[in-house]
C-alpha positions in Angstrom: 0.6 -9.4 -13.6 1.3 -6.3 -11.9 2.1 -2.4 -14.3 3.4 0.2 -12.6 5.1 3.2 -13.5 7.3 5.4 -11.4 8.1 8.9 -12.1 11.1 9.6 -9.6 8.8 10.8 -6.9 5.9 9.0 -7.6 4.6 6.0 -8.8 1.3 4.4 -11.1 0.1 0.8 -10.2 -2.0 -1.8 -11.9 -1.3 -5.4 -9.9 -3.2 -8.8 -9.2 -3.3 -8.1 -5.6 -4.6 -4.6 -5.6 -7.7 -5.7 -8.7 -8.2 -9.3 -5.9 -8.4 -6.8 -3.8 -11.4 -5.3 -4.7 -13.7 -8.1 -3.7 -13.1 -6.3 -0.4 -14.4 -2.9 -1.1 -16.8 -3.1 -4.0 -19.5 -2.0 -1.5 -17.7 0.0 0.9 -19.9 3.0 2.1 -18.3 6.0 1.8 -16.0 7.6 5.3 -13.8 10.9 5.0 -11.5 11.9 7.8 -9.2 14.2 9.2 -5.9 14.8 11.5 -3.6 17.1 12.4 -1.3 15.5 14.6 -2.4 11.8 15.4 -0.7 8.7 16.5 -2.1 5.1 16.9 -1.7 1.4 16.6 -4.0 -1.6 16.2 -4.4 -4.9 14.8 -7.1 -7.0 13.7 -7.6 -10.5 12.0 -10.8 -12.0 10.0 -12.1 -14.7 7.9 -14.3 -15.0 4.5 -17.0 -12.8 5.8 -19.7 -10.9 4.0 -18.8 -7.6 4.6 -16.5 -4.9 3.4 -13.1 -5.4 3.9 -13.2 -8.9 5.3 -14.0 -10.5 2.4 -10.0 -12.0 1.8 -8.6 -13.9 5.0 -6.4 -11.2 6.6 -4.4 -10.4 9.8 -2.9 -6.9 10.4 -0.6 -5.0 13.2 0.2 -1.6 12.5 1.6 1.6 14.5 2.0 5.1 13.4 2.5 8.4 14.4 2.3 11.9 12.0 1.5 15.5 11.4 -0.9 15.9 8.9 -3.9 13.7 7.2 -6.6 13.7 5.1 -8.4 10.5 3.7 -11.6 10.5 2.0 -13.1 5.9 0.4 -16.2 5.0 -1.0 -16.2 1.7 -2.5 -13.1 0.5 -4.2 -12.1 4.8 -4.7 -10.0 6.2 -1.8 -8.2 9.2 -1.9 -5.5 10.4 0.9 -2.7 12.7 1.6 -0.1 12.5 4.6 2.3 15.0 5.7 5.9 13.8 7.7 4.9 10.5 9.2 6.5 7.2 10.2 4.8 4.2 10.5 5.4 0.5 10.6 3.1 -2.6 9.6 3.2 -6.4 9.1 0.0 -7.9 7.4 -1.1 -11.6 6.6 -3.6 -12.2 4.1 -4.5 -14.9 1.1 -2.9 -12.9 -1.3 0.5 -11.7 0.2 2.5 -11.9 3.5 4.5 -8.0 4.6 5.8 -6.5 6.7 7.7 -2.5 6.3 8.5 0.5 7.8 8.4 3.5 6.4 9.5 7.7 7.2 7.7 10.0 4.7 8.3 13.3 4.5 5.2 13.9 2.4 2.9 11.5 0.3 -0.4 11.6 -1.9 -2.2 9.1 -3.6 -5.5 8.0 -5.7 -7.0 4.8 -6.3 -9.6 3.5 -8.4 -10.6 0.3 -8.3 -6.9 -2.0 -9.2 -4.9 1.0 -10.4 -3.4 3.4 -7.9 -1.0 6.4 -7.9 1.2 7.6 -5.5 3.6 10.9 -5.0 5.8 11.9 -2.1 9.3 11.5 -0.7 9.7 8.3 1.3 12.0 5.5 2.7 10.5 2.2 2.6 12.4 -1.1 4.8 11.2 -4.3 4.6 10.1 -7.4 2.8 6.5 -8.4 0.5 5.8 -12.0 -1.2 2.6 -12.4 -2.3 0.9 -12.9 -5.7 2.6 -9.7 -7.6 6.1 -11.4 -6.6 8.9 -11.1 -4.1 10.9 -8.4 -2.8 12.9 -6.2 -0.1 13.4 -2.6 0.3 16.1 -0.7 2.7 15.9 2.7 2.9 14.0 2.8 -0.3 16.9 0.5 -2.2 16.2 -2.8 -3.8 14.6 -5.4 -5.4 11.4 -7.2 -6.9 11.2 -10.7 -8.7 8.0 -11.9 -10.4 5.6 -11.2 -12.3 6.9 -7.3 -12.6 11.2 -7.3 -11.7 12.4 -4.5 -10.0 15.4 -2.8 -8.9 14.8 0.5 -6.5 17.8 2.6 -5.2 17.1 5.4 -3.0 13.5 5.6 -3.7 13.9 5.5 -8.0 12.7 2.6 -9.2 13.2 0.5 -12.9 10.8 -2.4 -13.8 10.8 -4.8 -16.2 6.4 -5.9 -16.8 6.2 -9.4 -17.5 2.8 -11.1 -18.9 
């Protein structure tokens, strides 16, 4: 079961995946951070190990490049802003295969524990199927079937909660 809420903008989430997800960081010490202009890539891949954040099976690639960001976590809390930025990743994990790019022009966004919000101005491409459903994005337009249907044009987004 996923909720989520988008105000135009911005958007509030409740989903299986992001509450699984929490076996990950339940005892995550805490890490802030700062950028002003950065760029990187990396990947990494682990099994069901006891530690934070390898917890769930997962593989990641990602690569990004931006101009402004802040990021503050402590256990399953993380806070972070972003200013223009474009980024791509492709992730493997027991709960969901992805893979997207994405140009913001600005984002922020809260989480605590399985519910997270998000604001900014963004264009998403690419594709997700995993436990909170199935669906494609291009340039921020289309659609989610599941547990929580979707449709999404140009970054406005109208869902249909199903439990």
């Amino acid at each position: 079961m996923q909720v989520e809420e988008d105000f135009g903008i911005g958007q509030v989430s409740l989903g299986a995946e992001a509450a699984l997800n929490m076996i990950d960081t339940y005892d995550r010490p805490g890490n802030a951070y700062t950028a002003g202009t950065y760029a990187g890539a990396g990947t990494y891949a682990h099994g069901s190990e006891d530690e934070p954040g390898k917890r769930i099976p997962r593989a990641r690639a990602e690569a990004g490049a931006g101009v402004g960001l802040v990021r503050a976590e402590y256990s399953v809390f993380e806070a972070e802003a972003r200013g223009p930025n474009a980024r791509a990743e492709a992730e493997a994990s027991a709960l969901a295969v992805k893979a997207f790019a994405r140009a913001q022009v600005a984002s922020a966004s809260a989480t605590a524990g399985p519910v997270k919000a998000t604001v900014g101005l963004a264009a998403d491409t690419g594709v997700s199927v995993g436990v909170d459903g199935v669906g494609f994005r291009l340039l921020g337009t289309g659609i989610t079937l599941g547990p929580k249907p979707s449709i999404a044009v140009f970054g406005s987004e109208l869902e249909c909660v199903i439990s």
